[in-house]
C-alpha positions as CSV (number, residue, x, y, z in Angstrom):
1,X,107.8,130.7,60.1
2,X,105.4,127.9,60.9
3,X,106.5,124.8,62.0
4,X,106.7,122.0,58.8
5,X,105.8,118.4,58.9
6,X,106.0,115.8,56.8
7,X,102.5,113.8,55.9
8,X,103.1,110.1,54.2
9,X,101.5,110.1,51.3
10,X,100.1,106.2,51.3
11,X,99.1,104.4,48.4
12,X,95.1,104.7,47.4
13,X,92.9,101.9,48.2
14,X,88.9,101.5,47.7
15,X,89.3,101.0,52.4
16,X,91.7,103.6,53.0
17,X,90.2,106.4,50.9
18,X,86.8,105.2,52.2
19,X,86.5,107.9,55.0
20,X,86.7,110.6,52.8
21,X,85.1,109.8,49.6
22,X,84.9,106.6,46.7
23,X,88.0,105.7,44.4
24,X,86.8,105.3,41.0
25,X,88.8,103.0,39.3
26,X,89.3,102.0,35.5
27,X,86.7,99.6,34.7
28,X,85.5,98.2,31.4
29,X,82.9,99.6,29.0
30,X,79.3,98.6,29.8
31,X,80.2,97.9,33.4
32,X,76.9,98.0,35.7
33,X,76.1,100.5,37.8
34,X,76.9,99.2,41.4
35,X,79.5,99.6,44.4
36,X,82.6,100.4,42.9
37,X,80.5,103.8,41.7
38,X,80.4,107.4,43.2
39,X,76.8,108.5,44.1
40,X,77.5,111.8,43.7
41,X,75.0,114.9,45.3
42,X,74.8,117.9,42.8
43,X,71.7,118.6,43.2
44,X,72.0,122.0,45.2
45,X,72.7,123.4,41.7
46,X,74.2,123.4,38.0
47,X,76.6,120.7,37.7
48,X,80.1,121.8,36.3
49,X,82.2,119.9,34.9
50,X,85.9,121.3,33.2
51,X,89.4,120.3,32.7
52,X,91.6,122.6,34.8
53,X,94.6,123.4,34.5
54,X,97.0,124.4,37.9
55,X,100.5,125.6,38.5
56,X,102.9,123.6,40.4
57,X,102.1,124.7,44.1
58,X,105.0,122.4,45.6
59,X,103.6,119.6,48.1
60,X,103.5,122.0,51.3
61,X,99.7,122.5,52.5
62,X,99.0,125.1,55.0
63,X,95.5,125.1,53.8
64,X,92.7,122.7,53.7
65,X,88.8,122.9,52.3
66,X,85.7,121.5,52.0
67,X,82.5,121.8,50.6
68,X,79.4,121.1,52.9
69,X,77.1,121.3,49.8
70,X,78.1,118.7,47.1
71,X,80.5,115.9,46.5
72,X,83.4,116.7,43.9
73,X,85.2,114.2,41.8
74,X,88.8,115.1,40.9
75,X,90.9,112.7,38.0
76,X,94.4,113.7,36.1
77,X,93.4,115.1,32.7
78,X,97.0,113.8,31.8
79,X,97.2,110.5,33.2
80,X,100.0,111.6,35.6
81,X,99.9,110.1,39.0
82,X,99.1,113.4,41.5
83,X,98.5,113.8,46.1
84,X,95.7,114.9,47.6
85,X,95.5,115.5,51.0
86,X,92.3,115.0,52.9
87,X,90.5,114.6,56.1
88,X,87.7,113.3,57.2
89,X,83.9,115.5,57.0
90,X,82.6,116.1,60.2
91,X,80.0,113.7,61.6
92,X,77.4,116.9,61.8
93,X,77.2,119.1,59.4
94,X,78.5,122.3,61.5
95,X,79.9,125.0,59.7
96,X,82.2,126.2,62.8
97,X,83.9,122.4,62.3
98,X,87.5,122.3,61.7
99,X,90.0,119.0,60.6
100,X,91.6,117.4,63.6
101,X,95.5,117.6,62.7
102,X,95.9,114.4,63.1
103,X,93.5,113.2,60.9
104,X,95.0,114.6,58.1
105,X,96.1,111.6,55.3
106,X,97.7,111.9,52.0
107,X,96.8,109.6,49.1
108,X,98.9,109.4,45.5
109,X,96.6,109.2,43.2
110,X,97.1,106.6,39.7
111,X,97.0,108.7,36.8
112,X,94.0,106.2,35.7
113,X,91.6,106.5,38.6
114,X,89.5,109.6,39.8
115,X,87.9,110.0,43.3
116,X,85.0,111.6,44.7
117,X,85.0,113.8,48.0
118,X,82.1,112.8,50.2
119,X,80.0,115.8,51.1
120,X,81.7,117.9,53.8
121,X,85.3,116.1,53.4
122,X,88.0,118.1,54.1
123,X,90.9,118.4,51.2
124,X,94.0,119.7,49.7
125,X,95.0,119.3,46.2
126,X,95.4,118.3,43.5
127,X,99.5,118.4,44.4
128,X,102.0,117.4,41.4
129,X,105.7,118.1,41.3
130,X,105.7,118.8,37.4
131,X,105.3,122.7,36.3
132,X,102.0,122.1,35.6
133,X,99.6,120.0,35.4
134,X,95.0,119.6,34.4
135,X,92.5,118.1,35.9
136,X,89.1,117.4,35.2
137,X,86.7,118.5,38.1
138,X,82.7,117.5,38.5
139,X,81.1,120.0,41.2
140,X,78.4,122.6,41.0
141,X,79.1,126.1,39.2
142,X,79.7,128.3,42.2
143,X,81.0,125.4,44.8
144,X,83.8,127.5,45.0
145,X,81.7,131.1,45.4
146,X,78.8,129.7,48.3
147,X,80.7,126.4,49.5
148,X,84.0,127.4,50.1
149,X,85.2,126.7,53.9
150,X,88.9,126.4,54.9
151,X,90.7,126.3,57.6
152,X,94.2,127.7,57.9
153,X,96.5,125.3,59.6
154,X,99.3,127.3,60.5
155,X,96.4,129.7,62.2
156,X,94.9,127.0,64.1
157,X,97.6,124.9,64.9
158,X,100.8,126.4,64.0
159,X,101.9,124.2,61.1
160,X,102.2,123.9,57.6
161,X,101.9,119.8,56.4
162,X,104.5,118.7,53.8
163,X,103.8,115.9,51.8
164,X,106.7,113.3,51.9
165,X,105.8,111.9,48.5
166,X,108.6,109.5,49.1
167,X,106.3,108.0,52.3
């Protein structure tokens, strides 16, 4: 049995979230196109966008991805707030590169706000503690077929992170 530790799971800000990707927040019909926007790179392919819908995988990671080819925006389909853990993308784009452990953060997301993974970020999720829950997810139609890299923390580093949703 790997060792378990608990991650915090922090609150989501636009600063906090900034190494990893953009927070997309509520904003009003007819808004401008500016800052508080993702600029999202799906080029590489045929944008897919779908509501999915996952089983309740409980809040321990022993797994995290990314995607060196496109960013990916992730929002509750339901409105329900939901974690994501995440890590910083490497500053070169090296497909060998693995997440530093202790670079790992955990964000709760509002049921109202979507965010986008910067290119390369590392993540986990989406995490909920109801049975079930959907998600809408923007990335390209075989990110998870070509652009699929993981890295296996208990492999690595001999632990399995467990969100302290309380934290």
């Amino acid at each position: 049995m790997p060792e378990i530790r608990d991650l915090p799971v922090m609150e989501l800000s636009v600063a906090a979230f900034a190494p990893y990707g953009v927070v997309i927040p509520p904003m009003e019909d007819g808004t401008a196109f500016g800052p508080q926007d993702a600029a999202l790179q799906l080029s590489g392919g045929v944008p897919r966008f779908y509501a999915m819908r996952l089983p309740n995988r409980g809040l321990v990671i022993n797994r995290i991805t990314r995607h060196r080819q496109v960013t990916q925006v992730l929002a509750s389909a339901g409105g329900l707030p939901w974690l994501l853990a995440v890590a910083p993308p490497p500053a070169e784009d090296v497909p060998e590169a693995q997440p530093a452990l202790e670079d790992i953060r955990a964000f709760r997301i509002p049921g109202d706000a979507a965010v986008m993974l910067l290119r390369g970020a590392w993540h986990a999720g989406p995490l909920f503690e109801t049975p079930e829950a959907s998600f809408f997810n923007l990335e390209l139609n075989d990110t998870n077929v070509t652009d699929h890299w993981s890295c296996d923390l208990v492999d690595r580093y001999g632990v399995a992170l467990r969100l302290a949703a309380g934290g």
